[in-house]
N, C-alpha and C positions, 0 to 999 in steps of 0.2 A: 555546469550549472545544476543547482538543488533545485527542484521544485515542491515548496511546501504547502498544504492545504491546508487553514489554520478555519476552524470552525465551533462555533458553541451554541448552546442556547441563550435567549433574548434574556440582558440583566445575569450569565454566567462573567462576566469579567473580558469576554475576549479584547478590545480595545484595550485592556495593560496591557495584555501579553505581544498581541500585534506592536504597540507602541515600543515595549523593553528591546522585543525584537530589531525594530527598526531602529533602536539606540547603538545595538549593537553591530550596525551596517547593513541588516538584510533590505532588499528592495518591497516595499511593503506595496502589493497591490490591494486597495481596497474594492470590491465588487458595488457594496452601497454606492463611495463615492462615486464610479465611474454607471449607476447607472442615475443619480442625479446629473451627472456632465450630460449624458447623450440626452438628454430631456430639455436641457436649458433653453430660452430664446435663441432662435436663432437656428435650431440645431433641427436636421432631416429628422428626427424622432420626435422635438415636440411638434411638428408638421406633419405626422403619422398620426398621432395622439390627437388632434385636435378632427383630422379627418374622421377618424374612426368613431369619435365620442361627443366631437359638437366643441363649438365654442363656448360653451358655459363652462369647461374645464379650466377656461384664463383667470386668472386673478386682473386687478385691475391694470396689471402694467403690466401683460401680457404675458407673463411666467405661469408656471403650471400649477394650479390650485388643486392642491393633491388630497384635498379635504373632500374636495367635489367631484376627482378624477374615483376615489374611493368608493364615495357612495354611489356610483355607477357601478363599479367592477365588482368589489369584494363581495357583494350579495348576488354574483352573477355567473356561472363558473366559464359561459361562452366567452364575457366579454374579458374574462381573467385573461382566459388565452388568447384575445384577441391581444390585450397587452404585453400581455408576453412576448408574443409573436414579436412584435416591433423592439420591446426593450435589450430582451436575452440577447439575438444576435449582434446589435450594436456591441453590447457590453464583451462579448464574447471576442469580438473584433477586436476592440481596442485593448483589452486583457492581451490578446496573442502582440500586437504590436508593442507593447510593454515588455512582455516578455522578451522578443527580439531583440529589443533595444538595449536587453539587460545586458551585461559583462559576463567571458565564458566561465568567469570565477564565481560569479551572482550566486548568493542565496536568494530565491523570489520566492518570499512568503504570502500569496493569495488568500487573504483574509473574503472567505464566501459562505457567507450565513445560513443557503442551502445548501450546500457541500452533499451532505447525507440522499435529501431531499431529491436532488438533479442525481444521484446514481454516477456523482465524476470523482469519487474519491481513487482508482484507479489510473488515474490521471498522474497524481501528483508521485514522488520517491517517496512521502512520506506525510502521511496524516497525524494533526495536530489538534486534540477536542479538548475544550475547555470547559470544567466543568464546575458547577456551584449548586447546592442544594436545594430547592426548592422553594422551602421558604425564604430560604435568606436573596432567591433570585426576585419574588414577590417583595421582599424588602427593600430590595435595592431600587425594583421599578414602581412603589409608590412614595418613596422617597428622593429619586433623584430623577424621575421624570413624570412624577404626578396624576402617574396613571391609577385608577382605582383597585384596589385587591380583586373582585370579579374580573377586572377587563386583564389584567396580570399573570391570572390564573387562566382563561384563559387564550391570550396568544402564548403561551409557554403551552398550553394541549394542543394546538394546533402543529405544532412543528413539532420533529421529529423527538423520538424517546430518548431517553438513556440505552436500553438497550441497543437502537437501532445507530447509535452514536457510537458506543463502543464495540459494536461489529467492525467497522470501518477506522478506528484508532488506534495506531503505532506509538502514540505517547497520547495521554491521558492527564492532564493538568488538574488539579482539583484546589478551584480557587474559594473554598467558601469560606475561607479564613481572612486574615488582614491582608492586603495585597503584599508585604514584604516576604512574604511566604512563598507566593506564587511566581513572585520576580527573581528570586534565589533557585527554583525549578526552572525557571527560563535561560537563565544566566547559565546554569548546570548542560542542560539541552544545548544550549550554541556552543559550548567550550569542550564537550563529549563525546555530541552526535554530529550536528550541526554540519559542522565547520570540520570535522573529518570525513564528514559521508560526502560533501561537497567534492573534496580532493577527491577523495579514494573514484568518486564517476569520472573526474574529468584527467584526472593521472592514469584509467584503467587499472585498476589495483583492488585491493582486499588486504582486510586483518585476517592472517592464522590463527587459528587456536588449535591447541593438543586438544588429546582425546578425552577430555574430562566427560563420561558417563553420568548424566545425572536421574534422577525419576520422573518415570512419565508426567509429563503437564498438560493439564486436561485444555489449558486454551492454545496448543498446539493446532489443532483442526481449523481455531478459527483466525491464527495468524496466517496458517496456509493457506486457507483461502483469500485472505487479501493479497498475500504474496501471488497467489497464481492467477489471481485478476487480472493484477498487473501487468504478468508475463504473457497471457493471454493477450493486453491490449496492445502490447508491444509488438506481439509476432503478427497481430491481423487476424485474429479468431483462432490461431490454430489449439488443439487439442494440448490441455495440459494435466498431468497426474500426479497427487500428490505421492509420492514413494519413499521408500525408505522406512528406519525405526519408529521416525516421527508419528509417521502412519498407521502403527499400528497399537491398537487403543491398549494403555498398559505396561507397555516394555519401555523399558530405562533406555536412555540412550543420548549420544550425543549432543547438544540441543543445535541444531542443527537442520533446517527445514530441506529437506531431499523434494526435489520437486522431476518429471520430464517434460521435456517438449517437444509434441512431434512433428515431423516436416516429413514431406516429401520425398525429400532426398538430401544429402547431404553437401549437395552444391544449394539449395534452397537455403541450410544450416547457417555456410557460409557468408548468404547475402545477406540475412538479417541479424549476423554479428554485432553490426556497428550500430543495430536499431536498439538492440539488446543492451549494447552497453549504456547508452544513452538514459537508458528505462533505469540504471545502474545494476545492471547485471554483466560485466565486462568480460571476455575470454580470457582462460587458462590456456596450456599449450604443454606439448613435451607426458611424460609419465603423469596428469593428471588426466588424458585424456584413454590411458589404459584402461579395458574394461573385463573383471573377473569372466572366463567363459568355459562351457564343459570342455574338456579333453576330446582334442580332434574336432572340434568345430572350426567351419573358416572364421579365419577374423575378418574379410573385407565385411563382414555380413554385420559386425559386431560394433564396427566402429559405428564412434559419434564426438561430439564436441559437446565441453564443458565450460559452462561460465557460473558465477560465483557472484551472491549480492554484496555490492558495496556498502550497505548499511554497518557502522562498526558495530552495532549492539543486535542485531538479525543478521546472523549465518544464514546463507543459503548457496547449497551447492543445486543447479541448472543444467541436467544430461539433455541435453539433445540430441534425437534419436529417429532414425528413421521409420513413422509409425507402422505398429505391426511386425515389421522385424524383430528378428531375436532376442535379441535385445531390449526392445520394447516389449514383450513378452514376457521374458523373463521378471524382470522388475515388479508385472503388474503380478503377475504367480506370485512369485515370491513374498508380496504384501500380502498378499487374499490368504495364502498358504499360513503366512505364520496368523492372522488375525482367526482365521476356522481352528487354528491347533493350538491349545493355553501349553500342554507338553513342549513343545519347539521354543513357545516365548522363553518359556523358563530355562528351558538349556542354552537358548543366544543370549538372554541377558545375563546368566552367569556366566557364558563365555567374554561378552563385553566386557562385563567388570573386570574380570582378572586381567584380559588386555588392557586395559582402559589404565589401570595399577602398573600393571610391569611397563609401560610407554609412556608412563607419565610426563615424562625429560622430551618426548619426541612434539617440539612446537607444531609439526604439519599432521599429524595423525597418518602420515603416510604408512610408516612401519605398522603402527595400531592397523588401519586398512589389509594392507600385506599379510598382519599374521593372522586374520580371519579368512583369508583363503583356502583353505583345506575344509573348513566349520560349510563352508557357504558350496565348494562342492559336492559332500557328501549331502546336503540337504537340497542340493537342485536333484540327485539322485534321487533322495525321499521323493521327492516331488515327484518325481518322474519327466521329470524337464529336460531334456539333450537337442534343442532347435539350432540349425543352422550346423550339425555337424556334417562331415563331407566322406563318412563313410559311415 
């Protein structure tokens, strides 16, 4: 099962894209609707809500008069959260039992309007922000819901930025064109990503790709940190570090996010294999769990386990690593080391590239990997780094 967070700002377009979506089979949970269901007559939340705030919140036939429930709350920020209090966890509820109910094939697209807001982008395999420009999102809501340019402008300042949207955004929709624009993006996304990211969690699997070298990308930093959110919420808090070429600001390299994750021990590794893959990070096994180490060091000391993101458009290779061990150590030197020395960048990214050229043919980058072993000894040398040897 996918699980996608689909979120925008008020008057960005989100409603096509949920809807295109849901044409194309995903299970669409909407947040809105399910927190008017938990509200309805009849239901333990408008029994909450009336306890909390008075009978003057009923309309004449008993349903919730959200006009009146407003003007109590929204100029109030106790009684916001008194509301809250009652509505989120309902809505929360019945989102997980949807989910449950979903197919292990499901795509479940959770259309949630805070997404940013509530800090649960983390949550989902992959965030979905839609976006339109400002004016034309004021266009849209005094023309198609009558709201006044002041009142427009705004509840659009009220909720979350641009920026703080696209911190949190794996795909970036930009609807402020005619919708057959944004539904040809959608259409693109399910038949791409979609619908192969799906398989590839629930098959345990990954795309390869060779070792194409390319130049540094400066939003490298900030993919990785979504990605290690993620892997972070998967494992239960434990300690995650971004590693690798990726990491270091400037150097050409793979595109490929190198991330660690430490555990305890390697029977800990183990148990949270199958939470990992879940997360879509599934296990490798065999020669991909080799790990380059100084001459005469033990290997029990060095091993770890490798998993790999299922996203087919986000590479990520996942060392799990016993923290503090050697291993773990090494990695983080070796980042810190090449990022303090511009000399070393220079000499591994002209090493990359010529590998990167002569391996072109090798779909796993395995060989690529291999023949920067000598390059990656003599600079654990430089370093001065030999941990975990047994003489």
């Amino acid at each position: 099962m996918l699980r996608v967070g689909l979120s925008g700002g008020i008057g960005s377009g989100k409603s096509t894209v949920a809807g295109r979506l849901a044409e194309h089979g995903a299970v669409l949970i909407d947040s809105d609707k399910l927190a008017r269901e938990v509200v309805e007559p009849g239901t333990e939340g408008l029994a909450q809500i009336v306890e909390a705030f008075g009978q003057d919140v009923l309309d004449e036939h008993g349903a919730l008069n959200r006009g009146a429930l407003a003007a109590k709350v929204f100029t109030d920020e106790a009684s916001r959260k008194i509301l809250n209090g009652i509505v989120h966890p309902k809505v929360g509820a019945r989102t997980a039992e949807l989910i449950a109910a979903a197919a292990p094939d499901a795509v479940v697209v959770h259309d949630i309007p805070l997404l940013v807001e509530n800090g649960v982008a983390p949550a989902y395999h992959l965030v979905v922000i839609v976006h339109a420009d400002q004016d034309e999102r004021v266009r849209r809501l005094t023309t198609s819901r009558g709201m006044s340019e002041t009142d427009a402008r705004n509840r659009i300042a009220s909720q979350a930025s641009d920026e703080q949207r696209r911190a949190v955004a794996d795909v970036w929709l930009d609807n402020s064109g005619t919708p057959d624009l944004v539904l040809a993006a959608v259409d693109e996304l399910w038949a791409d990503r979609l619908v192969p990211y799906e398989a590839n969690i629930r098959l345990r699997r990954f795309t390869p790709s060779g070792p194409k070298v390319v130049p540094y990308d400066g939003t490298w930093p900030v993919q990785a940190a979504r990605v290690a959110n993620r892997i972070a919420l998967a494992s239960g808090g434990l300690t995650v570090e971004h590693i690798g070429s990726t990491a270091v600001p400037g150097l050409a390299a793979k595109d490929v996010l190198d991330f660690q994750l430490g555990v305890p021990s390697l029977e800990v590794a183990d148990e949270l294999a199958e939470r990992l893959g879940d997360a879509g990070f599934p296990r490798l096994t065999g020669t991909y769990e080799d790990t380059p180490k100084p001459a005469g060091a033990d290997p029990e000391l060095w091993r770890k386990r490798v998993h790999v993101g299922a996203d087919p458009r986000r590479r990520v290779n996942l060392h799990v690593r016993v923290e503090g061990g050697p291993g773990w150590e090494w990695a983080l030197r070796f980042r810190d080391w090449l990022r303090a020395n511009p000399d070393e960048v220079a000499d591994y990214q002209e090493l990359k590239v010529g590998l990167a050229a002569e391996h072109a043919s090798d779909g796993t980058a395995l060989a690529y990997g291999d023949a920067k072993e000598p390059w990656m000894a003599a600079a654990s040398e430089r370093m001065g780094y030999s941990g975990g040897q047994t003489s």
